[in-house]
Phi, psi and omega in degrees: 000137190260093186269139184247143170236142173286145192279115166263052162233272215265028186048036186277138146315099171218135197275156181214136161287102171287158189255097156323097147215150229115162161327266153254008148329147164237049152310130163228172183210132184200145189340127195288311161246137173227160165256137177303148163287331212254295194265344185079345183282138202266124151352170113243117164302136166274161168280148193300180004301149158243177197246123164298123189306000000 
């Protein structure tokens, strides 16, 4: 599943592919820190719930 987080420097879209885990879980795992695509600034995933690309 494909999810998006807003950049908080410069408000950029970047999408990340989650990694499904567990069975039947519906857990996903996608970087903890990212760099902004726009900007270079580096990032933290907030805690779910995330907004589905």
């Amino acid at each position: 599943m494909e999810f998006v987080f807003d950049c908080g420097w410069c408000d950029g879209d970047n999408y990340f592919v989650g990694r499904q885990v567990g069975f039947w879980a519906d857990k996903w795992e996608v970087p903890a820190e990212w760099y902004c695509r726009f900007c270079d600034q580096l990032n933290y995933t907030p805690d779910p719930p995330w907004t589905e690309a």
